[in-house]
C-alpha positions in Angstrom: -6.4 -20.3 -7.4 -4.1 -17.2 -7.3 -5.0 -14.5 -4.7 -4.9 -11.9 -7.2 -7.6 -14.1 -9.2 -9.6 -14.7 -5.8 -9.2 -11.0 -5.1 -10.6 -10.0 -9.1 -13.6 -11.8 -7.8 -14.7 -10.4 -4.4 -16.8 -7.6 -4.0 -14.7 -4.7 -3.3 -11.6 -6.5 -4.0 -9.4 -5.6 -7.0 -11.1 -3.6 -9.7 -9.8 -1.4 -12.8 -10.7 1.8 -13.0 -10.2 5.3 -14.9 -6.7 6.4 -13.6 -6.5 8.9 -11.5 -4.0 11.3 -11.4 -5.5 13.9 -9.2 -6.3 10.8 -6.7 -3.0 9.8 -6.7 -1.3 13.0 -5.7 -3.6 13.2 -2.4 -3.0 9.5 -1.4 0.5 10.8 -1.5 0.4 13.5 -0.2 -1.7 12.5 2.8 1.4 9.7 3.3 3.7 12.4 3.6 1.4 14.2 6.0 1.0 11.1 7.9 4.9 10.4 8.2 5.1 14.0 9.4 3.1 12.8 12.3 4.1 9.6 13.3 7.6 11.9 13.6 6.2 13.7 16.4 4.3 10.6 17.7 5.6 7.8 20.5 2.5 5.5 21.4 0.7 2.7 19.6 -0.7 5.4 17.0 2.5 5.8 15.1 1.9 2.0 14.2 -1.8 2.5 13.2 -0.3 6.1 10.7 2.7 4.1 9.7 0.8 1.7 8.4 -1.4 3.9 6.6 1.2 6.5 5.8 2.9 3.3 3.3 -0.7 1.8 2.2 -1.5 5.4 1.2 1.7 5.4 -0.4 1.5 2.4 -1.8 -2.1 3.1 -3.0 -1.0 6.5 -5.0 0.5 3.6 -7.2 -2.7 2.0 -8.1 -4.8 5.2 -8.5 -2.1 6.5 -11.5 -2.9 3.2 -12.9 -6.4 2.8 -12.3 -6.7 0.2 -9.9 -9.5 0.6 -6.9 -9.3 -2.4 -4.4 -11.0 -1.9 -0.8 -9.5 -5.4 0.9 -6.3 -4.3 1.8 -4.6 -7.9 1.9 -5.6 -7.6 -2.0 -4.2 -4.2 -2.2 -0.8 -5.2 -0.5 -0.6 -8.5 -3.0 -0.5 -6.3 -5.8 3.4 -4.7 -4.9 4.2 -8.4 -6.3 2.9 -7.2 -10.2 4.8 -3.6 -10.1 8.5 -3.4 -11.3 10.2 -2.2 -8.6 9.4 -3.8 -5.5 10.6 -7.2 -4.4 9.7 -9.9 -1.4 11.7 -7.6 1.0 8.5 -4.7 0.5 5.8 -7.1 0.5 6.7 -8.5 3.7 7.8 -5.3 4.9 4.1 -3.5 4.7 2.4 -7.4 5.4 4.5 -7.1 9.2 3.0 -4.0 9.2 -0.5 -4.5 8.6 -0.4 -7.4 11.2 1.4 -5.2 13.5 -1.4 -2.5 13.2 -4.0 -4.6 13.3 -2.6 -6.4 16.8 -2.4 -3.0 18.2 -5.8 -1.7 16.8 -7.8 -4.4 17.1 -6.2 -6.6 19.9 -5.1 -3.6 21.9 -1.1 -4.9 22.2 1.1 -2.2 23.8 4.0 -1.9 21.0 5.6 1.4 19.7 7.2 2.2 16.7 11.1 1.1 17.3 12.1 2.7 13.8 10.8 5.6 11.6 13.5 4.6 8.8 11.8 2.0 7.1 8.4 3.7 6.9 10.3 6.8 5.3 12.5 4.5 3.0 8.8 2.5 1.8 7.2 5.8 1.5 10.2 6.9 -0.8 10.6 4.1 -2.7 7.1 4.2 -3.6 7.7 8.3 -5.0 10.3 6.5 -7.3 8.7 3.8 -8.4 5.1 6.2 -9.5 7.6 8.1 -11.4 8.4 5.6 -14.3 5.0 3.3 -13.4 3.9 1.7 -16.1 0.6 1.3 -15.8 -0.7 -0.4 -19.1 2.0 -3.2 -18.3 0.4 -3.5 -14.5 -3.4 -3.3 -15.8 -2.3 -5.9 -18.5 -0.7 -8.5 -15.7 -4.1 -8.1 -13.7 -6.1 -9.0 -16.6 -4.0 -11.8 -17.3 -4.7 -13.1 -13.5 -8.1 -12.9 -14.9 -9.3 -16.8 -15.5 
């Protein structure tokens, strides 16, 4: 079974929804805000806001097409259905997750060693909500569907 299947049939896992254009401004917007303050950050919390700074990001995507998904290994397996992003972003934000979730969770001393590739995900994310098509991205969900 696919994960995207696996993750249509969990409870909070991948779910379509009304899109949300109001929604997806804040999620990124509150990216943005976030990358602002992993800037001025240099401890373990710029992992745990970069992280969350590029899900947020990420997520804007899903709220202009009206996806809701609260399992965020779901969330992050749904870059592979959007024109636009390739392997290199999907195991970009996957590193990341783990990262965050050894320092979190594990308590690992690690800092941030580069800003660049948050700010680059964060980015290509603005693009790619520009010319989303979200009918096509609904559509390739349903079709997970089986």
């Amino acid at each position: 079974m696919n994960k995207v299947n696996w993750c249509l049939h969990q409870k909070k896992g991948i779910e379509l929804i009304e899109p949300n254009d109001n929604l997806s401004d804040n999620y990124l917007k509150e990216a943005r805000q976030t990358l602002l303050r992993v800037q001025e950050n240099k401890d373990k919390w710029d992992i745990i806001m970069g992280y969350y700074a590029c899900y947020n990001a990420f997520y804007s995507l899903l709220m202009k097409a009206g996806v809701k998904c609260e399992i965020h290994d779901c969330t992050l397996e749904l870059i592979k259905l959007i024109k636009g992003f390739d392997e290199n972003d999907y195991t970009f934000i996957s590193n990341l997750k783990d990262l965050r979730t050894h320092v979190q969770y594990y308590l690992k001393d690690e800092v941030l060693k580069d800003i660049l590739p948050l700010k680059n995900f964060i980015w290509k994310c603005t693009k790619i909500r520009q010319t989303l098509d979200a009918q096509r991205l609904r559509r390739l969900i349903n079709d997970q569907k089986k």
